[in-house]
N, C-alpha and C positions, 0 to 999 in steps of 0.2 A: 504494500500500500504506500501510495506516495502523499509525500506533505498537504500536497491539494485534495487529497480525497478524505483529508480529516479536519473538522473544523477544530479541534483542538491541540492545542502543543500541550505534548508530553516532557516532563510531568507535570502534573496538575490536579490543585483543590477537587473534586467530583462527588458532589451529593447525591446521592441513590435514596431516591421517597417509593416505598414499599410500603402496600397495602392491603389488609384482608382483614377476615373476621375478626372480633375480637376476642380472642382464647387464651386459658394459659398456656405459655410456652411460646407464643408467635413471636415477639419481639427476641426471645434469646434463639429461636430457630435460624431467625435473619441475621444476627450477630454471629451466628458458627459460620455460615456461606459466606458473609462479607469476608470474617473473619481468613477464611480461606483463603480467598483469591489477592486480601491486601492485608499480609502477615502484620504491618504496621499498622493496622488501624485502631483506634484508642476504644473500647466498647462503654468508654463512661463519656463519652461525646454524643452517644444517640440522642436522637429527640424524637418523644413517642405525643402524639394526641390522638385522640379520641374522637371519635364523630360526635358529632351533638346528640344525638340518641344512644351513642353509646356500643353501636351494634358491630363499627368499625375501628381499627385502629392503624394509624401511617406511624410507620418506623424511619423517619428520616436521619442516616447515616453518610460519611462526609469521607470520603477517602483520598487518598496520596494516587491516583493512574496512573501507570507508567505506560501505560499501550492499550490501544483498540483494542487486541486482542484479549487483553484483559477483561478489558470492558466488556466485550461481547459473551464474554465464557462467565461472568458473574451476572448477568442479563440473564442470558441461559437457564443457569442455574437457577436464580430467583425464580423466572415464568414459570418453570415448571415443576415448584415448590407446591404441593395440593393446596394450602391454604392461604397462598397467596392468588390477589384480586387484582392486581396492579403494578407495573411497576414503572416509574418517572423517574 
C-alpha cells in the first residue's frame, strides 16, 4: 500500500468506538482484542457510556497504529466479536 492510498501517517493517536449490548464482561472482552493487536495500549484510558436507556454500551479506546494493516486485523477482529453492534 502506498502513502496515497492511506489517509493517515503512521504512527498515530486512533480511537476505536465499539459498541453493543450492555452485558457483563463486554467492555473487558474489547480491552483483550485491542489489547492484542496494540500490546501498548493503556486499559485505564477507556471511556465507557451508556445509552440513555441503558440497553447499550460504546467502549471508546484510543490506540498508538503503527499500520493499516493493523488496523484492519483489529477491525476484523472487533466485527466479528458476537456481541459487538458496531464498530467506528
Amino acid at each position: 500500500m502506498t502513502k496515497q492510498e492511506t489517509l493517515f501517517e503512521f504512527p498515530c493517536d486512533f480511537p476505536i468506538k465499539v459498541m453493543g449490548a450492555t452485558r457483563e464482561g463486554f467492555a473487558q472482552a474489547i480491552v483483550e482484542i485491542v489489547s492484542k493487536h496494540a500490546p501498548d495500549f493503556d486499559a485505564a484510558t477507556v471511556e465507557m457510556r451508556p445509552s440513555r436507556a441503558g440497553h447499550y454500551l460504546s467502549v471508546t479506546c484510543v490506540i498508538r497504529a503503527t499500520s493499516r494493516p493493523q488496523l484492519d486485523a483489529l477491525y476484523r477482529e472487533l466485527t466479528s466479536h458476537p456481541w459487538v453492534k458496531i464498530v467506528l
